[in-house]
C-alpha positions in Angstrom: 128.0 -106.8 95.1 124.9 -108.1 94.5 124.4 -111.7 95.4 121.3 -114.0 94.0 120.2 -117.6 94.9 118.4 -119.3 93.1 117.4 -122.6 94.9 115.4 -123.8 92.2 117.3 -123.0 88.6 116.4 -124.4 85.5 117.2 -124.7 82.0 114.9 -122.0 80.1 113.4 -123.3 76.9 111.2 -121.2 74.4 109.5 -121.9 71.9 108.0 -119.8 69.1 104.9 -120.7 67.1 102.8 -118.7 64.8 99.6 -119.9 66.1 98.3 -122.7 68.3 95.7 -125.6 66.9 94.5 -128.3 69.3 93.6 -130.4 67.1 96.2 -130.2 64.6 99.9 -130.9 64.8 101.8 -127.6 65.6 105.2 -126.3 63.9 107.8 -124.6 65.6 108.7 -121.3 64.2 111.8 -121.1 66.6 113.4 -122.0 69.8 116.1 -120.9 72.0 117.4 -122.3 75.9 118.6 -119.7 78.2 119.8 -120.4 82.5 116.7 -120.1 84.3 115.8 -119.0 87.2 114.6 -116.1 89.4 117.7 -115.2 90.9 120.0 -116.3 87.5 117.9 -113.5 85.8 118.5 -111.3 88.0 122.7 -111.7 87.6 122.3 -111.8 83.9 120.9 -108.4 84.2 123.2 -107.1 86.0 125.9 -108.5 84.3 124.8 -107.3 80.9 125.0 -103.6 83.0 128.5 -104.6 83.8 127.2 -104.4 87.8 128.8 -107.0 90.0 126.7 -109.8 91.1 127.5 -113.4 91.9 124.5 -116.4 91.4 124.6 -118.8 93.9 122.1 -122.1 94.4 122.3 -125.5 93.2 122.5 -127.5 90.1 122.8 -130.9 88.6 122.8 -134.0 86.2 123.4 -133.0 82.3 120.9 -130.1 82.7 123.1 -128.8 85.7 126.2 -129.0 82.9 124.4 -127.4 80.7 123.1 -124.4 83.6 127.0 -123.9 84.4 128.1 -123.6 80.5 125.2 -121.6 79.5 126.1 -119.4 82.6 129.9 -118.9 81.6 128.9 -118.4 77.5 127.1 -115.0 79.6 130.0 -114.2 81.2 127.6 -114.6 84.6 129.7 -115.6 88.0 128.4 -118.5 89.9 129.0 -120.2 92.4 126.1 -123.5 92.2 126.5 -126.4 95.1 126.2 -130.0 93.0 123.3 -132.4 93.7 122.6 -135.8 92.9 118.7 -134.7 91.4 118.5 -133.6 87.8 118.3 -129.1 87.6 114.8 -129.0 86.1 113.7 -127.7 82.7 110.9 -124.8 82.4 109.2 -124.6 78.7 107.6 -121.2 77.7 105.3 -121.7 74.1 105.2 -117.8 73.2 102.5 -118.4 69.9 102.8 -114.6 67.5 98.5 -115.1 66.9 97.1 -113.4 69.8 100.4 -112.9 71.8 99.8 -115.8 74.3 102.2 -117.5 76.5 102.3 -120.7 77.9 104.5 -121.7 80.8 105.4 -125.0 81.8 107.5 -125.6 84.6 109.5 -129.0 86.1 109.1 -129.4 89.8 113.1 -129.6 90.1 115.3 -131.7 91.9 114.7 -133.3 95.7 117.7 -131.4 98.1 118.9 -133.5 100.3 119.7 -132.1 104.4 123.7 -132.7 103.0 123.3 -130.7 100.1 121.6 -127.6 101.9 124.3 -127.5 104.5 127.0 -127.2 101.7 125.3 -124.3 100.0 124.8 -122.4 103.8 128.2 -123.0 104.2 129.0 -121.4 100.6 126.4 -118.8 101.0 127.7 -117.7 104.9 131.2 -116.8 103.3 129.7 -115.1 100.7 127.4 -113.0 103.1 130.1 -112.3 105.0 131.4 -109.7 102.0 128.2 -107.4 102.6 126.0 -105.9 100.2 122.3 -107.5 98.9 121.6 -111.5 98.7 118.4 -111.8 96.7 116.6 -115.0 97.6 114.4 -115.0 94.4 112.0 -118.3 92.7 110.0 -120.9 94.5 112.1 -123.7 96.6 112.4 -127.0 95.4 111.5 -130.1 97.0 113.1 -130.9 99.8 113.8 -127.2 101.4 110.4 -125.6 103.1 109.9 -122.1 104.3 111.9 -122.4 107.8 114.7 -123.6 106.2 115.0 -120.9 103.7 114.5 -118.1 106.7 116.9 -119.5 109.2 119.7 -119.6 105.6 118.3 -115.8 105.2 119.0 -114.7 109.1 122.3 -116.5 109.0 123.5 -114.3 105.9 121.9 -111.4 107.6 123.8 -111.9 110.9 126.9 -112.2 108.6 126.8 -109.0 107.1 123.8 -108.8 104.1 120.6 -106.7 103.1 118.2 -109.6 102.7 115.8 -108.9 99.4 113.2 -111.4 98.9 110.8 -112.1 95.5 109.5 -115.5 96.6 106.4 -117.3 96.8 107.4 -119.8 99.3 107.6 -117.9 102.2 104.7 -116.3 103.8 104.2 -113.0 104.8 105.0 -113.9 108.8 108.4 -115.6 107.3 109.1 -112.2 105.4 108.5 -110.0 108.3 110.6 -112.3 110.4 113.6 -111.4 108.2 113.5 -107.9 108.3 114.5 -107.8 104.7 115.2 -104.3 102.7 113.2 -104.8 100.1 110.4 -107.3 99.0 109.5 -107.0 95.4 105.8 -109.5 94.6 103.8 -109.1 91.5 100.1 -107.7 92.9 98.4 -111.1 92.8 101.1 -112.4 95.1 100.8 -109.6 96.9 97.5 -110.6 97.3 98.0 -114.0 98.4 100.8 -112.6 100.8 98.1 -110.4 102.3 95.0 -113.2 102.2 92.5 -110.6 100.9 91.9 -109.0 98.0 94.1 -106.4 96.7 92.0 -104.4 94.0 92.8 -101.3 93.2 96.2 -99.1 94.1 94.7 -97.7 96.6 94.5 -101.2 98.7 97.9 -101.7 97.3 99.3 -99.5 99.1 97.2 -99.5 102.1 98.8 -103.5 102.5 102.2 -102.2 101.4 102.2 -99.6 104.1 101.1 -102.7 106.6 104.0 -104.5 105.8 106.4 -101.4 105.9 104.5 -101.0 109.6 106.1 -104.5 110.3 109.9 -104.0 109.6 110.0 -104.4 105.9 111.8 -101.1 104.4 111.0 -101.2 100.7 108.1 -103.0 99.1 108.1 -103.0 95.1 104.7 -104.4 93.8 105.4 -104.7 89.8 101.9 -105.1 87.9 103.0 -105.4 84.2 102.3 -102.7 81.6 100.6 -100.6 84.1 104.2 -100.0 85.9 105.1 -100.3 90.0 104.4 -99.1 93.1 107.1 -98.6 95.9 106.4 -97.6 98.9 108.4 -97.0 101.8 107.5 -95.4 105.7 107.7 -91.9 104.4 107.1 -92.7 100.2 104.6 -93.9 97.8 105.2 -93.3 94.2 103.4 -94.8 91.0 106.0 -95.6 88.3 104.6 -95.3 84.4 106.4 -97.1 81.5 105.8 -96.2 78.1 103.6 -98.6 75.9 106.3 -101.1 74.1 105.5 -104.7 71.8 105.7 -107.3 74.8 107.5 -110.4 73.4 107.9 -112.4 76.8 106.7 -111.8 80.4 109.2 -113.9 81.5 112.3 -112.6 84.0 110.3 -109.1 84.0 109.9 -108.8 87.3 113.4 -110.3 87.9 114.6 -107.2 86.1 112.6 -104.8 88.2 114.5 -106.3 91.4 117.9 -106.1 89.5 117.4 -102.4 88.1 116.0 -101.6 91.4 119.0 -102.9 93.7 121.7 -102.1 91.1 120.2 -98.0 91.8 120.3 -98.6 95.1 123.9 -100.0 95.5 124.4 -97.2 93.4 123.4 -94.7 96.4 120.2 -93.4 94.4 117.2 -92.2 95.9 114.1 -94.8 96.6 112.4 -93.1 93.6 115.2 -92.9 91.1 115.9 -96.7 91.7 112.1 -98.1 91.3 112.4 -95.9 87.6 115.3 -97.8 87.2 113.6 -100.9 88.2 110.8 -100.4 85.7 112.4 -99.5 83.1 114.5 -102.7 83.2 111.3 -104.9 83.4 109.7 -103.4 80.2 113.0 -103.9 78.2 112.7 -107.2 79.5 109.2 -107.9 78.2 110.1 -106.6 74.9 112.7 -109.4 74.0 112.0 -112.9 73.1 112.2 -115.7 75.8 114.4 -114.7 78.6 116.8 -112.8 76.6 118.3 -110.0 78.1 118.2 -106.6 76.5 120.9 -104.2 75.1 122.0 -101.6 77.6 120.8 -98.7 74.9 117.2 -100.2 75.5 117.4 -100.0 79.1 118.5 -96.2 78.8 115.7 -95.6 76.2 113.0 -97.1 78.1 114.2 -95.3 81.1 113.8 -91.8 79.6 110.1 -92.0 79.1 109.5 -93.3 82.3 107.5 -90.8 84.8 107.0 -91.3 88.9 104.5 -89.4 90.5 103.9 -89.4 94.5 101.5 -91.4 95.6 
């Protein structure tokens, strides 16, 4: 069982356009609204792969009704804690000219000290069950980094792996938790580390620091140019094959799901970053945050190569 929570979920929106004119009033090709979210990604994934997974966090006000209904029309289970703030909305503007994206994203509802007990309590009996809780996505107001790290010990002391793809904590709040795996993109990497991280070579040289410190897996996705994942005795490059990118969005959330579905899976380190990369590039080739056709995923992950490091 994988277990994700999301503390700050939102309603997905996407828009399409053709092209983009500031000065003129822009038409809109298309649109589509999909449940939002770093971690909710991740369990779409996963369910799509018919893996068990289970997406915890909060939600509320008619966006929160919408969150729960567009969750169920996946066939995703969740388990979201109500509060009395409104679940945010996130707008992506993906214009066809030039292959831009725009992102938008709501701040998301204020969580109130009552409200964050009732989703420990959730979360604790959920832990409880073993396997992986993912904290994945920013917080929202009202929960700051010590919060989230004494919720992720507690679920550790009850019995999880601790995964954790989240800009709100800093790298002494990640060590602290010991976590299996940490999977940033290399420009939070960066900010993690406070220094430029260049090349692959200082990459790894960071990951290798942060392995030093207790962490056993880092991940560091970087787009089209594939992952690195390194461990105490591993480094490897992953290569994906060159594919039309329609939306960056919930990429990276792929490369944790693919990666922690391989590993639940009892597959080697190596095997299960391939994985992981080949489910963010099936990602990026689908519109919005819609998530790919399992024959995709198995395409994709043919033509992937890993080389040592």
């Amino acid at each position: 069982m994988i277990t994700t929570v999301t503390l700050n979920p939102a309603i997905d929106a996407t828009w399409f356009l053709d092209s983009f004119d500031e000065e003129e009033i822009n038409r809109l090709k298309g649109k589509k609204i999909d449940a939002g979210g770093k971690g909710i990604n991740i369990s779409r994934f996963l369910t799509v792969m018919d893996y068990p997974t289970l997406a915890m966090g909060f939600c509320g006000g008619p966006n929160g009704s919408l969150l729960l209904s567009l969750l169920e029309e996946a066939n995703v289970d969740a388990q979201l804690t109500p509060v009395a703030g409104e679940t945010r909305q996130n707008v992506t503007v993906f214009v066809e000219q030039g292959s831009k994206t725009i992102k938008i994203n709501e701040a998301g509802p204020q969580i109130s000290a009552e409200e964050c007990k009732a989703f420990e309590n959730m979360l604790l009996k959920q832990a409880q069950k073993g396997g992986f809780v993912v904290l994945a996505g920013k917080n929202p107001p009202g929960i700051d980094g010590k919060m989230t790290i004494d919720l992720l010990l507690k679920a550790k002391q009850a019995g999880a792996k601790i995964v954790v793809d989240s800009e709100s904590l800093t790298l002494e709040e990640v060590v602290a938790l010991g976590p299996t795996l940490i999977k940033p993109n290399e420009l939070e990497f960066s900010k993690m580390l406070g220094r430029p991280l260049d090349t692959h070579e200082a990459l790894i040289e960071a990951a290798r620091e942060v392995v030093a410190k207790g962490v056993e897996y880092v991940v560091i996705s970087m787009g089209g140019d594939g992952l690195l994942g390194i461990s105490a005795e591993e480094a490897y490059k992953v290569d994906v094959p060159k594919i039309q990118v329609r939306s960056t969005v919930g990429a990276g959330d792929s490369v944790v799901a693919g990666t922690l579905m391989a590993l639940s899976q009892g597959k080697s380190f190596q095997e299960s970053i391939c994985t992981g990369a080949a489910f963010g590039s099936a990602m990026a080739s689908t519109d919005g945050t819609e998530i790919p056709p399992r024959a995709l995923v198995e395409e994709i992950l043919s033509k992937v190569t890993c080389r040592s490091v």
